[in-house]
N, C-alpha and C positions, 0 to 999 in steps of 0.2 A: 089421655093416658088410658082410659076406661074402655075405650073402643080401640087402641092396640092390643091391650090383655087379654081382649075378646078375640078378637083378630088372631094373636099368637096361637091361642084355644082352641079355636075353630079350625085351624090349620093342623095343630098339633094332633087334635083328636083322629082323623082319619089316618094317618099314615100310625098310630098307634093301634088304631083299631085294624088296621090292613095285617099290620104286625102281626096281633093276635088269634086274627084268621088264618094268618097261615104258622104259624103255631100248632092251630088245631087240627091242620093238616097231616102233620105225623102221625106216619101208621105203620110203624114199623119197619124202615125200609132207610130211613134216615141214620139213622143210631140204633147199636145192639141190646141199650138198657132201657130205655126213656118209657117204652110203652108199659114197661112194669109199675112203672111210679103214676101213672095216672088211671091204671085202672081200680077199680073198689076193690075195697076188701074181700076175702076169697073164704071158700068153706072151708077148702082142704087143698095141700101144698105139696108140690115134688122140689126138693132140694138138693144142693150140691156147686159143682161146679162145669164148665162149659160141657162135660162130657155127658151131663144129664141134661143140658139145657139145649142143646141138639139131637140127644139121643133118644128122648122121652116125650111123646104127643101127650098130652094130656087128654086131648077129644076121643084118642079110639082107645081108653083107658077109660074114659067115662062114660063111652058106650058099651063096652064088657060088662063095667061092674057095676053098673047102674040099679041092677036087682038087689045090691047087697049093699053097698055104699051109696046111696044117691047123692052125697055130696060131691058136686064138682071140683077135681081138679084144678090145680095152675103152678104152670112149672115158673118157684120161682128161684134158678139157680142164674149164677153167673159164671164168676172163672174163678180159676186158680188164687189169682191175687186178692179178689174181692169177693171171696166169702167162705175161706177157710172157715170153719168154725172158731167164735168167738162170741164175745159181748156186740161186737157192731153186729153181727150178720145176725144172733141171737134177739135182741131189741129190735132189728126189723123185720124178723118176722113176727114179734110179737104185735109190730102194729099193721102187718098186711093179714092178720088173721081176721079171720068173722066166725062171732058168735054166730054157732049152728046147734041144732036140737036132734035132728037125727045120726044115724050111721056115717062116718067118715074115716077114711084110708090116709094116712102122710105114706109119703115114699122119701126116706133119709140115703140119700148117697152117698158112698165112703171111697175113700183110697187113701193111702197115706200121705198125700201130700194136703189133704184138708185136718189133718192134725199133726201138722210140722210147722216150723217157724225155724227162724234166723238160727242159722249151727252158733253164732256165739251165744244169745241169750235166750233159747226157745222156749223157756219160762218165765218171761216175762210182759203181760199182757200191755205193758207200757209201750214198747215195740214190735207189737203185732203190725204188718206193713197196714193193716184196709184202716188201722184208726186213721190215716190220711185221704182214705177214699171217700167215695159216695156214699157207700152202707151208712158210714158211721155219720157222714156231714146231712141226711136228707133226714130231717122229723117227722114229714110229710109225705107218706109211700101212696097217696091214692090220691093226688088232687090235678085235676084236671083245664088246662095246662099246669105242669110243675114247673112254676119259675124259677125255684132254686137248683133244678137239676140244667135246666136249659138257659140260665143266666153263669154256671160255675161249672159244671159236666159235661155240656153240649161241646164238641171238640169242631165241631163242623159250621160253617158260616151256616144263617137260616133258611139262602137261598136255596142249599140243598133239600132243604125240605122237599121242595117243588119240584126241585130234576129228579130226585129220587122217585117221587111219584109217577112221574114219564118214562125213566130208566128201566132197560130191561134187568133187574137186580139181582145180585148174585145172591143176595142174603136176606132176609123177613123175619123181625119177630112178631109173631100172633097175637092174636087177642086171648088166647090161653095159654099163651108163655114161652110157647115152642120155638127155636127159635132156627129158622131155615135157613141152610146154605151150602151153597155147591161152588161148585169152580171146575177146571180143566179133570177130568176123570180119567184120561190115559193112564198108563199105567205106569211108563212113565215120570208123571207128574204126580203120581202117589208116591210114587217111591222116594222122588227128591223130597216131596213134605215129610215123607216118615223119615228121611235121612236129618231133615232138622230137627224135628220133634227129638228123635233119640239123642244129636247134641243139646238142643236145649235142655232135656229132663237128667240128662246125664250133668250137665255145668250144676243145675238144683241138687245136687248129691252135695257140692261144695259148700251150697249155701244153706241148706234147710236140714235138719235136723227131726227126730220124733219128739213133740213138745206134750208134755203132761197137764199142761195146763189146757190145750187146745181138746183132747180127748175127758178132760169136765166138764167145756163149754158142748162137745157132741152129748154127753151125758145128761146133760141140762138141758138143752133141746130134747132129746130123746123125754125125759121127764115133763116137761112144759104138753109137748104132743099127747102124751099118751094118756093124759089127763081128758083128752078132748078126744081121741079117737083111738085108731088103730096106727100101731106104726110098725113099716117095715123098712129094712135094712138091704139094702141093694148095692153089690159092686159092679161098679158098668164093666161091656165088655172093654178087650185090650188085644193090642197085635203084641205078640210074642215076646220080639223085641223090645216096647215100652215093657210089658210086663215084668221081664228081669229086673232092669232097672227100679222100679218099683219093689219088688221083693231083693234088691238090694238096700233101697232105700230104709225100708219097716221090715225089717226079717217077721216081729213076732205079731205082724201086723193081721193073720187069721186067728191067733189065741186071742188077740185082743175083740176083735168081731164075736170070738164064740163069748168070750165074757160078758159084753154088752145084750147077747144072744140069750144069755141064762138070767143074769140081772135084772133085766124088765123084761123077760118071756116075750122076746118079738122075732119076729121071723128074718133070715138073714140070708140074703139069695147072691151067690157068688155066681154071676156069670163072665168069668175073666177062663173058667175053665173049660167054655162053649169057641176057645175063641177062632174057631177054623170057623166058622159058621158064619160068621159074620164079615161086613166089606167095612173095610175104614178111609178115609178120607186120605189120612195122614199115619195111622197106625194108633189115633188116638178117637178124634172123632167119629162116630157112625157116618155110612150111606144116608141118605133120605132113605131108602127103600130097606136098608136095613133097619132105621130108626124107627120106621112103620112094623118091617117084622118083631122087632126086640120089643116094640110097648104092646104089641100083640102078646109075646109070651110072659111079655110082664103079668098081664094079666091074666093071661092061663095060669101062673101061677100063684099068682094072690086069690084068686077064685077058689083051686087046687087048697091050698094052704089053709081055705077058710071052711074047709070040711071038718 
């Protein structure tokens, strides 16, 4: 019996340990969140949702401002659904921050749909959608592999790990948070994705609402932050047409930015009003080659601002 157990064991162990190996193969290429949850704690953080999480390098940000802020960057935004401002999205980044001792920059990204919730109860933190997501279900934002995300979150077999590796990939998130992706770039094929995008954000007009309680949880982050550094306030760009939508959405959604603007004296950079300047994927996403230009003027601007 003693030498079957063993037997079992001894078997058991390499195809677990095979497992693990390639677990540790992901690198971003597999899934668009996983790489956030295993890397360490970070100095200083860009937040928001997908439109910063593409549209924001963090590397040629902390190459500009490296004289002034040396704490490194890491963009750690997601999307729409998973990380409106709240207590989930709030409590993780409480635990992806690092103690740091010198100069540090946050970058808080806003639109209004990260401080909207459900048109029937938008104040009510009990039914905010992400308490069912990953923000809220993951305790452990830095551990390497994360079991809990890639035993309950992983949506993909683990094979792909592998192929993805080999795969010419349409998409990468970085090791500093960025998270890269292209597709068909005709014009074309822009047009039809900005034609969904504007149904999509348009059907959200039915269902989301401007929630008071989501614009505490930004105020509380903004508060948490600025304890530890610097913090500014940034509206990514927008094609046109989302942008009405949006300012149908939040009509008083600039008073409220100058409020947050006067309240903790942070700097507040609207660039939705650049927005001929820029290429969008969909009418929402940045270009790669736009996302490289706009974190370029990011930081001419926060340099600018830091006079």
């Amino acid at each position: 019996m003693n030498r079957f157990l063993l037997r079992v064991l001894i078997f058991s162990f390499f195809p677990l340990l095979s497992l693990y190996g390639v677990l540790l193969l992901e690198n971003g290429t597999a899934d668009p969140f996983y790489q956030r949850f295993v890397t360490p704690k970070q100095e200083a953080l860009i937040l928001g949702n997908s439109k910063a999480a593409q549209g924001i390098i963090p590397s040629i940000l902390n190459d500009r401002l490296a004289d002034v802020y040396p704490a490194k960057l890491y963009n750690y935004s997601f999307t729409v659904y998973n990380s409106p401002f709240g207590a989930s999205y709030l409590e993780s980044i409480k635990k992806k921050l690092a103690e740091y001792d010198g100069e540090r920059c946050f970058i808080v990204t806003v639109d209004p749909w990260s401080i909207s919730s459900d048109i029937k109860d938008p104040n009510n933190p009990d039914k905010f959608e992400e308490n069912d997501r990953f923000l809220a279900a993951i305790k452990n934002v830095n551990s390497n592999p994360n079991l809990n995300y890639l035993l309950y979150w992983f949506e993909k077999s683990f094979y792909e790990i592998i192929l993805m590796r080999i795969k010419n990939n349409l998409s990468k998130l970085h090791v500093d948070g960025w998270f890269e992706t292209t597709g068909n770039m005709q014009e074309s094929a822009i047009n039809q994705r900005r034609g969904f995008m504007i149904d999509f954000y348009t059907d959200y007009l039915n269902k989301y609402s401007y929630s008071e309680e989501r614009f505490k949880y930004l105020q509380k982050t903004i508060d948490l932050l600025q304890k530890k550094g610097r913090v500014i306030l940034v509206r990514m760009p927008l094609h046109r047409d989302i942008l009405k939508i949006e300012k149908f959405q939040d009509p008083d959604f600039e008073s409220r930015m100058d409020f947050l603007s006067k309240k903790f004296s942070v700097s507040y950079f609207d660039f939705t009003i650049t927005e001929s300047k820029w290429g969008f994927k969909d009418g929402l996403h940045l270009t790669i080659e736009s996302a490289k230009d706009f974190s370029q003027d990011l930081s001419n601007k926060i340099l600018l601002s830091n006079n």
